[in-house]
C-alpha positions in Angstrom: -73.4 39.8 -143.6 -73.0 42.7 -141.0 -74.2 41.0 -138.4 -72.4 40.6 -135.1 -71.2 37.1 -134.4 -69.2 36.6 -131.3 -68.3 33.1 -131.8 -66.3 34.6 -135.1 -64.4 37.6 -132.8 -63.2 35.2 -130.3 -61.7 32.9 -133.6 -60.1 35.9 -134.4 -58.7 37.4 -131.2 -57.3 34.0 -130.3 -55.7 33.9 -133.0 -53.9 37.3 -132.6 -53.7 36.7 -129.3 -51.4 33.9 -130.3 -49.5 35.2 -132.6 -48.4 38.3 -130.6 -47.6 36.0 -127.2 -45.6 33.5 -129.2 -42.8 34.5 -131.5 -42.9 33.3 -134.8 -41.3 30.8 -136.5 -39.7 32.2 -140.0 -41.4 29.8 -142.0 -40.8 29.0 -145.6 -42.2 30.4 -149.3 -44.9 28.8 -150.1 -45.8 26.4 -153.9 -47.9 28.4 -156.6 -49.3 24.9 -157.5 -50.1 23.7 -153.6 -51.5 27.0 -152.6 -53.9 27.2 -156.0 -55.2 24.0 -154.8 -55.5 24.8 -151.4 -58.0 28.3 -152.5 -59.6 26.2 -155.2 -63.4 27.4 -155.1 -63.4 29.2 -151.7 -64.6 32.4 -152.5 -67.9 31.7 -154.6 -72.0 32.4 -154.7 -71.9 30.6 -150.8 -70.0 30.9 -147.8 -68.2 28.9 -145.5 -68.2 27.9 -141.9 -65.8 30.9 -140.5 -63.7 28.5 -138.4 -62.9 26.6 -141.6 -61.8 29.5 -143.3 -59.2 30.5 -140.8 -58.2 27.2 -140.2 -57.2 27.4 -143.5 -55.4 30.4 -143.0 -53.5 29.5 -140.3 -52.4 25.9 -141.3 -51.9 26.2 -145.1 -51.7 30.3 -145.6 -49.9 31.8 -142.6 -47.2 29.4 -143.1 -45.9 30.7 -146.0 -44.9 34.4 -144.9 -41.8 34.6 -143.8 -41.9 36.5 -140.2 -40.2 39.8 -141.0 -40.8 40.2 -137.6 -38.2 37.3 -136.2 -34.8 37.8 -134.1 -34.0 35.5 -136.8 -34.9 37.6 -140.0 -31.9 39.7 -141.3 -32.2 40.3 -144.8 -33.8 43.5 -146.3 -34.7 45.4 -143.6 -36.6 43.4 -141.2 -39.6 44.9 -139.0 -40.5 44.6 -135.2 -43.6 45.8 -134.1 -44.1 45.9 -130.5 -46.7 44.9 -128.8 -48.7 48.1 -128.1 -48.5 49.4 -131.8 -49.5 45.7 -133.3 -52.4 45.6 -130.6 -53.3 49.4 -131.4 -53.4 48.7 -135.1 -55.7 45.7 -134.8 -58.1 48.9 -132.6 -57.3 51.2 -136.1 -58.2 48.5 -138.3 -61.7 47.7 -136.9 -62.9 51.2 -136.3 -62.8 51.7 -139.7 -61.5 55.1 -139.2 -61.4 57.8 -141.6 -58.0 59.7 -141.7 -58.5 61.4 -144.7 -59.2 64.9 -142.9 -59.8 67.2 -139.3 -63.8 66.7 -140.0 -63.8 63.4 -140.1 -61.0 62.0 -137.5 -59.6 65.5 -135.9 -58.7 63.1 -132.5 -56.7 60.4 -134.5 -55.5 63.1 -137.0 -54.1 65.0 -133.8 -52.7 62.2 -132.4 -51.0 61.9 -135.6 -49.4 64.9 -135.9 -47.7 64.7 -132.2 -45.9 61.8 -133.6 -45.0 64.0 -136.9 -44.0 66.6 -134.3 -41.3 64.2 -132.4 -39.7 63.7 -135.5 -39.6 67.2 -137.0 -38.2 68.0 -133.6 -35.9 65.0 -134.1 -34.4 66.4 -137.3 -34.2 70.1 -136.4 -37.0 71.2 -139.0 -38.9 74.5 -137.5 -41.6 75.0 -135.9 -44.2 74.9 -138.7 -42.7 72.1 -140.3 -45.2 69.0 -140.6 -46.9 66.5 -143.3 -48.9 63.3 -143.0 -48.0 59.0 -142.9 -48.4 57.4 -146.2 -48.0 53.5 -146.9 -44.0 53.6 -146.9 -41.1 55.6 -148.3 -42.1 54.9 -152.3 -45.2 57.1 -151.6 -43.2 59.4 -149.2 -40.7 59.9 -151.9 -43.3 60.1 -154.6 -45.1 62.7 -153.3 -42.1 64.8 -152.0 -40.8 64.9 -155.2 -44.2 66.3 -156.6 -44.2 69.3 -154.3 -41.1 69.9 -155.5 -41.5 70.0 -159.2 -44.5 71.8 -158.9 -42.6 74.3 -156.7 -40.3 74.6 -158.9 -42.4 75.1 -161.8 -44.1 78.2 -160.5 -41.4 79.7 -158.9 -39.4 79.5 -161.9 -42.3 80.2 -164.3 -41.9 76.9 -165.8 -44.6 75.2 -168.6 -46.0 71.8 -167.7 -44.2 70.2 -170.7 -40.5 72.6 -170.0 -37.5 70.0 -169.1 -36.6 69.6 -165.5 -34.1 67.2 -163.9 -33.3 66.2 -160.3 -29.7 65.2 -158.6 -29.8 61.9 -157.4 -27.0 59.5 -156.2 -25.5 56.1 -158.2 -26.7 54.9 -154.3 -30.3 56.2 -154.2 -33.1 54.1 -153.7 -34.8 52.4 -156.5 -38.0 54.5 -155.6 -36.4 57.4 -156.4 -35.7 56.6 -160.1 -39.3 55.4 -160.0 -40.7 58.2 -158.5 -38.9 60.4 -160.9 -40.4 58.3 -164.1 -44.0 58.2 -162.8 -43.7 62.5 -162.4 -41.7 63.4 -165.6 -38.4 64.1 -163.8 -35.3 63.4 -165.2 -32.5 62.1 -163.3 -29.3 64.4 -163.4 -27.2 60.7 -161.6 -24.0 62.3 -159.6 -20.9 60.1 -159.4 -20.4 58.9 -155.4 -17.1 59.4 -153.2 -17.5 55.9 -151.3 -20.8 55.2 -152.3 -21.8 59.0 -150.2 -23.4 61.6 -152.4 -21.3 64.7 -151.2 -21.4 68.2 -151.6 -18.0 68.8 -153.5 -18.9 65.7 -155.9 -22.7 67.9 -156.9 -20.7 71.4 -157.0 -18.6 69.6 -159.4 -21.3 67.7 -161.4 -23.3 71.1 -161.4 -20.7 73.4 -162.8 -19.8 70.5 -165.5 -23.0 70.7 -166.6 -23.7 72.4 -169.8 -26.9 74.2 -168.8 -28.2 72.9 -165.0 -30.9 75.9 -164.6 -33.4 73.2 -165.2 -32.1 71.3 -162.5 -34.6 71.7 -159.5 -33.4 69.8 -156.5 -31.2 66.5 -154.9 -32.7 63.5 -153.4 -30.0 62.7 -150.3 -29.7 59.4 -148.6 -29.8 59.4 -144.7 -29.0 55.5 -144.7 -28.5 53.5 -147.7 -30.7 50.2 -147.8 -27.6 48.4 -148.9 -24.9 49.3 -146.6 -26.7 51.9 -144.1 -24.5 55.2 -145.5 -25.6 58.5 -144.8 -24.9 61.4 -147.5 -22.7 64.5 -146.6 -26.0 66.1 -145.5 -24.2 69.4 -144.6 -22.4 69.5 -147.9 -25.7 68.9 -150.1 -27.8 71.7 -147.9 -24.9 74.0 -148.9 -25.1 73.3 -152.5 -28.8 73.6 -152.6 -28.8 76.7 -150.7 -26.4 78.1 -153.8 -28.3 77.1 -156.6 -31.7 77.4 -155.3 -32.5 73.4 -155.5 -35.1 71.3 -153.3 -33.3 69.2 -150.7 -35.1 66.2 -150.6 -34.1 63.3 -146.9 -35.2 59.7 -147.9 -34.5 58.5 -144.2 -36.8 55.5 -144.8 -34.5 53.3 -143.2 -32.1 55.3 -141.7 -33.5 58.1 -140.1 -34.7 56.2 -137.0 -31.3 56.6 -135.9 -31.9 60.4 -134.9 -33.1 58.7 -132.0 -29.5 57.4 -131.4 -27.1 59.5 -129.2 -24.0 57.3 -130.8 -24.7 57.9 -134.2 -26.9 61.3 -133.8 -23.4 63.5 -135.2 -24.0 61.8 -138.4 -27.0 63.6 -139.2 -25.8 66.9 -139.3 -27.5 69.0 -142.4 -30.8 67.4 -141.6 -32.4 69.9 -140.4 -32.3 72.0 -143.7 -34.5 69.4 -145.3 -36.7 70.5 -147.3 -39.0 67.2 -147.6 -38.1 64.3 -145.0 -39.2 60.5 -145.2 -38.9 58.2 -142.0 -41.1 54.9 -142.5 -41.8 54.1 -138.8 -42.6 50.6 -140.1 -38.9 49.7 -140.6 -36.5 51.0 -137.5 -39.2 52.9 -135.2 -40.5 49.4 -134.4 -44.5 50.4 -135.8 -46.7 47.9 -137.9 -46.9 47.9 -141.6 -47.8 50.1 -143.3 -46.1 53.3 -142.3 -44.1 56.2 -143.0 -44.1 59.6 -142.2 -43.2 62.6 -145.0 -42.5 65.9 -143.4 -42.0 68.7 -145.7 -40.3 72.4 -144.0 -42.9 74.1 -145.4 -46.2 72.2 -145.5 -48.1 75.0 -147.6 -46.0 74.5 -150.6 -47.4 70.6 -150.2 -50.9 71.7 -149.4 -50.0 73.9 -153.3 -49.3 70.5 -154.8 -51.3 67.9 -153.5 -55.1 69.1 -152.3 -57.3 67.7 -154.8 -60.7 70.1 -155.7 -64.4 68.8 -156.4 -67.6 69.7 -155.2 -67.7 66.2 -152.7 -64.6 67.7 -151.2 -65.7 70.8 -150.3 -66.8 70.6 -146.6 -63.2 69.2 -145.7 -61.6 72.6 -146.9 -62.1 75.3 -144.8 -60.2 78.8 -143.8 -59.6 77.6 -140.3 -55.6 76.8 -140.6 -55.7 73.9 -137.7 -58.1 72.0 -139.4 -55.0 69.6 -140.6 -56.2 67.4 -143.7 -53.8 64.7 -144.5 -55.0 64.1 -147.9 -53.4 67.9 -148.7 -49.7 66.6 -147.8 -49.5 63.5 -150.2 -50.6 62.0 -153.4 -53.5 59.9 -151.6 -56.8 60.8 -150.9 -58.2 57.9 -148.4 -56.3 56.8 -146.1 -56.3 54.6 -142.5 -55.1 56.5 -140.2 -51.4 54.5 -139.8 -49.5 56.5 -137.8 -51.3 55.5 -134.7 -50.0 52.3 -133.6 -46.6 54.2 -133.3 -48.4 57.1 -131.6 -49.9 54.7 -129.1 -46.4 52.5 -128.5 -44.7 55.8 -127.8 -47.4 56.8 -125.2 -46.7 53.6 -123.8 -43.3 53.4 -123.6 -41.6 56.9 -124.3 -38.9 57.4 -126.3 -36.3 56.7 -124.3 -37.1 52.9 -124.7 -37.0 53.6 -128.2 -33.4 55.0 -128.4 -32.0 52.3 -126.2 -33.6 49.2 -128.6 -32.2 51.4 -131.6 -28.9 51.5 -129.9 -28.9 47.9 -129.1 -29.0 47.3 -132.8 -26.2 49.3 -133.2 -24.0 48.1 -130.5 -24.7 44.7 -131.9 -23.7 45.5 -135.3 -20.4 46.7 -133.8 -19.7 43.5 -132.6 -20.3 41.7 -135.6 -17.9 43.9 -137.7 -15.4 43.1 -134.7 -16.4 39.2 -135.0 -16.3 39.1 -139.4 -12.7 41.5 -138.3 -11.5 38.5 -136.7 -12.3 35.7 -138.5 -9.8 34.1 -141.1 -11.8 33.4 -143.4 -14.1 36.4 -143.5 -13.6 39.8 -145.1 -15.6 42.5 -143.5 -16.6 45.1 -146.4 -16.2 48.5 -145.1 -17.0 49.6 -141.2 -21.2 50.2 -140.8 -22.5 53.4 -140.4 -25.8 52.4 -138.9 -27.0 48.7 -138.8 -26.1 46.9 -141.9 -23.0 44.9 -142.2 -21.7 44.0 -145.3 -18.8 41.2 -145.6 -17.9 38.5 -147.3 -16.8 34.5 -147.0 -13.6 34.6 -149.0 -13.6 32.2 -152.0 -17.3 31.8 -152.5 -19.4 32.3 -155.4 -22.8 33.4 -155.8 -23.8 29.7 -156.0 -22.2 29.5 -152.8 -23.8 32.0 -151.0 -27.4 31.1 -152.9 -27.1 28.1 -151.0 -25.7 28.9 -147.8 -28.4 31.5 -147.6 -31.2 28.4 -148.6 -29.9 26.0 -146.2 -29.9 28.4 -143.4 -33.6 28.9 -144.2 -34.4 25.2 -144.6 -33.3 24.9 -141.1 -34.7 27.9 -140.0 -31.4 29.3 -138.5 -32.1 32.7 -140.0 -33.1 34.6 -143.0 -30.1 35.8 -144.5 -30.3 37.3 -148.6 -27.6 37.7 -150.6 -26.9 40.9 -152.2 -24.6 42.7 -154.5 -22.2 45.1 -154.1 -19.8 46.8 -156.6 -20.7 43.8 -159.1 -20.0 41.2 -156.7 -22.2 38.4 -154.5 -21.8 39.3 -150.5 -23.8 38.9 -147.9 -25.5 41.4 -145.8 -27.0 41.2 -142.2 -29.5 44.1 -141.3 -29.7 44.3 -137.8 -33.0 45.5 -135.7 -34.7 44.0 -133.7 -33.9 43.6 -130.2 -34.2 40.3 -129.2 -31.1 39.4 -132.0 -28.3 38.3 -129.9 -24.1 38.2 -130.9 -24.5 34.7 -129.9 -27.4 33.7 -133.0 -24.8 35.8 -135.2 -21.8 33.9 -134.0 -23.8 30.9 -135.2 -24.8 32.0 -138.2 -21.2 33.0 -139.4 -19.9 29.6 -137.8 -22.1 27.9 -140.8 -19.8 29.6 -143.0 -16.9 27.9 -142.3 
């Protein structure tokens, strides 16, 4: 079974080859019926010829993932890999590497945490500052949220079972709330100005509490999924400075545009961060699955997360720069995913990164200006960062469920609905850089 066949990599590397020369088409959701026939007794006591196998991956399987990665794709929030970080993580993948801790992958591990560096830098966090890449912002949340119960539970002398609750938005991300379930959090759910969390609106909800001393930090949003809004950073690093709370940054989607110079003012308050999630995968054009979790104080992480057994105990030693990412998060194995980004940022430095972020942006300017000026289009409210939400007056959600089916049926585009204030819209979430004005001017024309 471990044996080298050559005839099986060349299968495979011409396969990838192809798949990273040619762009993707997007490709349609596959039939639970078709596909069960289609893996009907593959995997069983025998094997098969290899070229059969991915044969049938690439004619029946493949075909049914829709290519996150197309100029066409605009729903959720797409992904674009380039090149060097999709050929870098196929290198990760079949070293089998070990990025669980310094003894065992100190080289990727360092390469790592120069990437973790950039963006600590990026935000403002000090010097010491640093953390690890999990599989995406649900685990980045997750375990930020950990540290800071736990912090909060020793520094306020707090039983395992006493009540604590954390501040979170009307507008924060669904992980939050989960997060917050899994950990024995409750929410404390603040009203939003606008859809922003700001820091008069907590102050407010804080001193209307009847009793908030068991409330132990706010989750802030540096980019709503929906509509791309960043939270009155300043004002929430102010009120967590006042009543000694955790400031927790998701920036999952949005905090790729630190790298922005147009948009960079809107970040101010950042830098106070406490805990900070950026998942590379999304805006910081890396492969799945990635995103990096930077606390200010990585000790009080290293207090929450290290795990203790006797199997463990040649990875922990006194030496400080021995970095072990399996102190920083919930996880114990990991790959080690940040680097495909490290290795694209070698490659092409950062300022190519902040001119395809700003080509996103600039594009999604002209979109607003192009819904602005159409009759029969209402543009929602102006975007912060790369989602534009608008709607075609007169429509239903019937309407839009369809417009956004045929438009995949002809493979135009990917385009989901979504909701907003109780209401069917649609949404375009602008990234990758090969998406041109003139592919959304024919988009919206289909709208007509």
């Amino acid at each position: 079974m471990h044996t080298y066949d050559p005839a099986l990599t060349d299968l495979v590397v011409a396969t990838v080859r192809d798949r990273l020369l040619n762009r993707p088409p997007l490709k349609h959701p596959g039939e639970g019926e078709k596909l069960d026939r289609v893996l009907a007794g593959l995997i069983g006591p025998e094997g098969n010829d290899p070229a059969e196998v991915l044969r049938l991956w690439t004619e029946q399987l493949a075909p049914t993932t829709i290519a996150v990665d197309s100029p066409r794709f605009l729903s959720f929030v797409p992904a674009a890999p380039t090149q060097a970080a999709a050929l870098f993580d196929m290198l990760v993948s079949c070293s089998s590497i070990q990025g669980v801790s310094w003894l065992l992958a100190s080289g990727p591990i360092a390469a790592e945490n120069q990437v973790l560096r950039l963006l600590a830098d990026l935000a403002g966090m000090p010097a010491d500052a640093g953390g690890c890449f999990v599989s995406g912002g649900s685990a980045g949340n997750l375990s930020a949220l950990v540290t800071a119960r736990d912090t909060a539970r020793r520094r306020r002398d707090l039983g395992f079972y006493d009540r604590v609750r954390f501040a979170v938005s009307d507008q924060a991300h669904s992980s939050i709330g989960n997060a917050l379930r899994i950990i024995g959090v409750e929410p404390f759910v603040v009203p939003t100005e606008d859809h922003r969390l700001t820091g008069p609106a907590l102050r407010a909800a804080l001193h209307a509490d009847a009793d908030p001393s068991d409330i132990i930090g706010v989750a802030t949003t540096a980019g709503t999924t929906n509509a791309g809004i960043i939270d009155d950073l300043t004002g929430m690093a102010s009120v967590a400075r006042d009543f000694d709370l955790w400031l927790h940054v998701d920036g999952a989607y949005g905090g790729a545009g630190l790298l922005a110079p147009s948009v960079r003012h809107r970040y101010r308050g950042i830098e106070h961060a406490d805990s900070l999630v950026i998942d590379p995968h999304k805006w910081l054009f890396a492969p799945f699955d990635c995103a990096a979790l930077l606390y200010r104080d990585p000790r009080l992480a290293r207090a929450a997360h290290t795990q203790d057994a006797s199997y463990l105990d040649a990875l922990h030693t006194d030496d400080d720069t021995q970095w072990n990412p399996s102190d920083y998060a919930h996880h114990l194995s990991r790959r080690a995913r940040g680097l495909p980004l490290w290795f694209s940022l070698a490659v092409h430095g950062t300022r190519a990164y902040s001119e395809a972020i700003e080509k996103a942006l600039t594009l999604t300017r002209d979109t607003a200006a192009l819904i602005r000026n159409a009759p029969h289009l209402e543009l929602i409210r102006d975007p912060e960062l790369s989602a534009v939400l608008f709607r075609r007056i007169g429509w239903t959600a019937e309407d839009y469920a369809e417009w956004s089916a045929r438009l995949l049926a002809g493979q135009a585009a990917f385009v989901a609905p979504t909701g907003w204030e109780g209401a069917t819209v649609a949404r375009f979430a602008f990234l990758h850089p090969e998406t041109t004005l003139e592919l959304v001017e024919e988009i919206v024309g289909t709208m007509a």
